[in-house]
Backbone as CSV, one residue per row, in Angstrom:
resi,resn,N_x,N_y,N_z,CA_x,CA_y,CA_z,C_x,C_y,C_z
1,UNK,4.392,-25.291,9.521,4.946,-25.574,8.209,4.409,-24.535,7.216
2,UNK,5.048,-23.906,6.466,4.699,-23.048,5.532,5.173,-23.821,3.972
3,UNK,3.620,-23.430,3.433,3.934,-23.720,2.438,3.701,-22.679,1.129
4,UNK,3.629,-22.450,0.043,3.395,-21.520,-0.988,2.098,-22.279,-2.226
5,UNK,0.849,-21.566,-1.620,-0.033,-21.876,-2.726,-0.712,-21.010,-3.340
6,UNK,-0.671,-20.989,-5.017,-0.270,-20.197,-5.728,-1.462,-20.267,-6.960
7,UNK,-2.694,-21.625,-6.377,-4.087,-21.647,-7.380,-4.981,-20.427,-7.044
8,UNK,-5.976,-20.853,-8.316,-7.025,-19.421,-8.159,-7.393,-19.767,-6.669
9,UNK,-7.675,-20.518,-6.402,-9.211,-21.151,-5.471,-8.085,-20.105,-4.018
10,UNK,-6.752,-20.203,-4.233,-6.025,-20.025,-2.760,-5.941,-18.339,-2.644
11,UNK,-5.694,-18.048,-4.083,-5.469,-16.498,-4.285,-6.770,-16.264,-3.792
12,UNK,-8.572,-16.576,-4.247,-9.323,-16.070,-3.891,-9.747,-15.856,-2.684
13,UNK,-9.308,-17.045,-2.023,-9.302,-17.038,-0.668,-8.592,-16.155,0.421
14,UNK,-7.501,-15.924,-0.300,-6.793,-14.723,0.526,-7.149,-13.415,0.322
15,UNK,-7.758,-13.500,-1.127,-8.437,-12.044,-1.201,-9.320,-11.874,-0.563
16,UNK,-10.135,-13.132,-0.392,-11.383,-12.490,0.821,-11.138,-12.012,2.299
17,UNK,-9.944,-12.856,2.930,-9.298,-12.720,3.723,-9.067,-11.544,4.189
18,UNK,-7.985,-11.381,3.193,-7.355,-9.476,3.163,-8.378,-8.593,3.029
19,UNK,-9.647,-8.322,2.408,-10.887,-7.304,2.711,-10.948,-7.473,3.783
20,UNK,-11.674,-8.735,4.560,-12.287,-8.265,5.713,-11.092,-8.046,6.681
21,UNK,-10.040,-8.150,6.431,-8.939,-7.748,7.578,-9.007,-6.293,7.009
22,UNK,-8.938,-5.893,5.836,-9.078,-4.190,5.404,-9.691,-3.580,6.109
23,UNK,-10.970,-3.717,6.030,-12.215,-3.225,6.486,-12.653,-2.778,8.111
24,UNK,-11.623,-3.904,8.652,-11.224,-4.154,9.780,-10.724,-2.934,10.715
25,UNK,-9.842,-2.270,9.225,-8.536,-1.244,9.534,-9.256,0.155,9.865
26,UNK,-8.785,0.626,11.051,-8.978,2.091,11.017,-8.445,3.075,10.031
27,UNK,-9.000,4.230,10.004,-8.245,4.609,8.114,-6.827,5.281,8.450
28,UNK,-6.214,5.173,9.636,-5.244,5.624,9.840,-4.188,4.402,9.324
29,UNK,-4.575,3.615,9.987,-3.759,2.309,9.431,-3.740,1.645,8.398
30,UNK,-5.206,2.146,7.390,-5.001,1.860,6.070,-3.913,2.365,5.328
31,UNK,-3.910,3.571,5.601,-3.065,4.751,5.371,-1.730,4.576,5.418
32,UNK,-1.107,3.942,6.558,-0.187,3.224,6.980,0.002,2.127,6.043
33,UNK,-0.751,1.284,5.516,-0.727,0.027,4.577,-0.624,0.650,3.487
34,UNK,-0.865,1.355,2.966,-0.911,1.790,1.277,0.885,2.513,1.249
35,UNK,0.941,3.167,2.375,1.825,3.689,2.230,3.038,2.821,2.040
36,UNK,3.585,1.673,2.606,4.398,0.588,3.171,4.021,-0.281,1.495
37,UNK,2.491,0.029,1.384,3.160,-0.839,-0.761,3.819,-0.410,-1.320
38,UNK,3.291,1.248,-1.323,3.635,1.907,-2.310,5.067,2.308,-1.992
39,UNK,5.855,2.187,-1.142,7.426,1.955,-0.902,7.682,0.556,-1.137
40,UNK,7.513,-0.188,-0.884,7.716,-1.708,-1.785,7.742,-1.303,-3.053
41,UNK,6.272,-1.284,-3.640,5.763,-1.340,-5.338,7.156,-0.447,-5.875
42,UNK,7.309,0.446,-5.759,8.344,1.775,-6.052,9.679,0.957,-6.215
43,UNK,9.969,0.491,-5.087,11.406,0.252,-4.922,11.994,-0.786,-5.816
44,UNK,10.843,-1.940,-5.807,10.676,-3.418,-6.320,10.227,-3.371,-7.489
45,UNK,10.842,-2.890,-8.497,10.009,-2.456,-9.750,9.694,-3.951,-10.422
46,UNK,9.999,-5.097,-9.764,10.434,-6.459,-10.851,9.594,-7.450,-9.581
47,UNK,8.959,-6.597,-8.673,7.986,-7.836,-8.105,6.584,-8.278,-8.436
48,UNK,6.807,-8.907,-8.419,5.328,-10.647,-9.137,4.319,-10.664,-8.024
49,UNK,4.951,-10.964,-7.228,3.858,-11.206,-6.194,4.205,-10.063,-4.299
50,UNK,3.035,-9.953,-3.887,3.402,-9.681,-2.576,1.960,-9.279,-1.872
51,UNK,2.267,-10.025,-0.151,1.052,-9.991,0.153,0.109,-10.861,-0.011
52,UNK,0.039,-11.743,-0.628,-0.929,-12.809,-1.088,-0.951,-12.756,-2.706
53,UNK,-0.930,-11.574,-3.435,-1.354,-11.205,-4.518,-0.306,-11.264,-5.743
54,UNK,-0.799,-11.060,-6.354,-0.013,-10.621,-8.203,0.472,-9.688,-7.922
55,UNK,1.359,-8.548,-8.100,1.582,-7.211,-8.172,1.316,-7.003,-9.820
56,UNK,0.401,-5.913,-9.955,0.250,-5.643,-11.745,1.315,-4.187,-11.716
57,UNK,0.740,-3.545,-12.868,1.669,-2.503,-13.506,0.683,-1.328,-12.790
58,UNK,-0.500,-1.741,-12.515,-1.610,-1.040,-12.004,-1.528,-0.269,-10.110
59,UNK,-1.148,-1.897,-9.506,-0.394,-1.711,-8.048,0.762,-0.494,-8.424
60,UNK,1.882,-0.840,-9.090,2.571,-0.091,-9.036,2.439,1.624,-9.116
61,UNK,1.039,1.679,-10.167,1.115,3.116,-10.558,0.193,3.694,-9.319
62,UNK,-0.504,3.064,-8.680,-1.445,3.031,-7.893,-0.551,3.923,-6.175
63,UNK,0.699,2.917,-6.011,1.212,3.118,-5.099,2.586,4.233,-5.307
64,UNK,2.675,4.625,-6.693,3.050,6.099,-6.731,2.625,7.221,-6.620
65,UNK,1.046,6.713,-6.767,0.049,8.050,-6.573,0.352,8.453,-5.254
66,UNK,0.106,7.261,-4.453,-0.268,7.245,-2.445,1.140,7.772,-2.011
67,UNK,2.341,7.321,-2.831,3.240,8.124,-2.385,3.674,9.830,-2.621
68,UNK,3.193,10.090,-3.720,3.023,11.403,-4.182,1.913,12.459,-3.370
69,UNK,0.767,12.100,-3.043,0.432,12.173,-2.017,0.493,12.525,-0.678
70,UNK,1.093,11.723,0.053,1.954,11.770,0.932,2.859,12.714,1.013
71,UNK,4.045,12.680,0.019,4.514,13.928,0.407,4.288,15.034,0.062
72,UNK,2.900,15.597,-0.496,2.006,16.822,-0.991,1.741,16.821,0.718
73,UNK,1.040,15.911,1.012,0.536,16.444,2.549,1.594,16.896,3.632
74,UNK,2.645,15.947,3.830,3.882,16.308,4.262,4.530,18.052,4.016
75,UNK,4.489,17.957,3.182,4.715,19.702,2.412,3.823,20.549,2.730
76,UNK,3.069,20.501,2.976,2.108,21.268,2.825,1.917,21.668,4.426
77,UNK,2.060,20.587,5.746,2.537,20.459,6.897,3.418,21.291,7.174
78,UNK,4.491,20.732,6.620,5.326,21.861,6.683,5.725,22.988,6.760
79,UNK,4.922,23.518,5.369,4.931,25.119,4.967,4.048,25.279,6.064
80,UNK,3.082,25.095,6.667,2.060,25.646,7.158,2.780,25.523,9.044
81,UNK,3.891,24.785,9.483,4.713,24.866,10.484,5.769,26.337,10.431
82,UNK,6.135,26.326,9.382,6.653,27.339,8.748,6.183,28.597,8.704
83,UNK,4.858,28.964,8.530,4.480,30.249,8.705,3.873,30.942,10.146
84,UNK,3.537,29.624,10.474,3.092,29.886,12.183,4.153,30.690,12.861
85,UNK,5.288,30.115,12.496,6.910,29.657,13.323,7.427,31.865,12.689
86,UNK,6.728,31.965,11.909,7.304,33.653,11.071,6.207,34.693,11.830
């Protein structure tokens, strides 16, 4: 049965939750997780919650960085496939 609970006491609880499952994460797969918000956060400009959590204005700017990011490294991959390849 699923249900939706939405007090401090439940939020805190899932926050503790979600660290030690973080922490858990190899940083490849963190990597993988930030990335997969920050395509949510982006897309979903009008979401409240996700994940257990609030989404703030903060998540959002947070997970444009990780995506900006991303494709700096991507690019940069690239060019550098690119000159090998010349």
């Amino acid at each position: 049965m699923y249900s939706l609970v939405t007090g401090r006491q439940a939020q805190t609880t899932w926050q503790q939750r979600d660290k030690a499952f973080r922490n858990a994460m190899t940083p490849s797969w963190e990597l993988r997780r930030k990335a997969y918000q920050g395509l949510v956060f982006t897309t979903c400009p009008k979401l409240k919650w996700f994940d257990g959590s609030e989404v703030s204005h903060g998540h959002v700017a947070e997970g444009e960085r990780m995506l900006n990011k991303l494709e700096n490294m991507v690019n940069s991959i690239r060019s550098v496939k690119r000159e090998t390849k010349s």
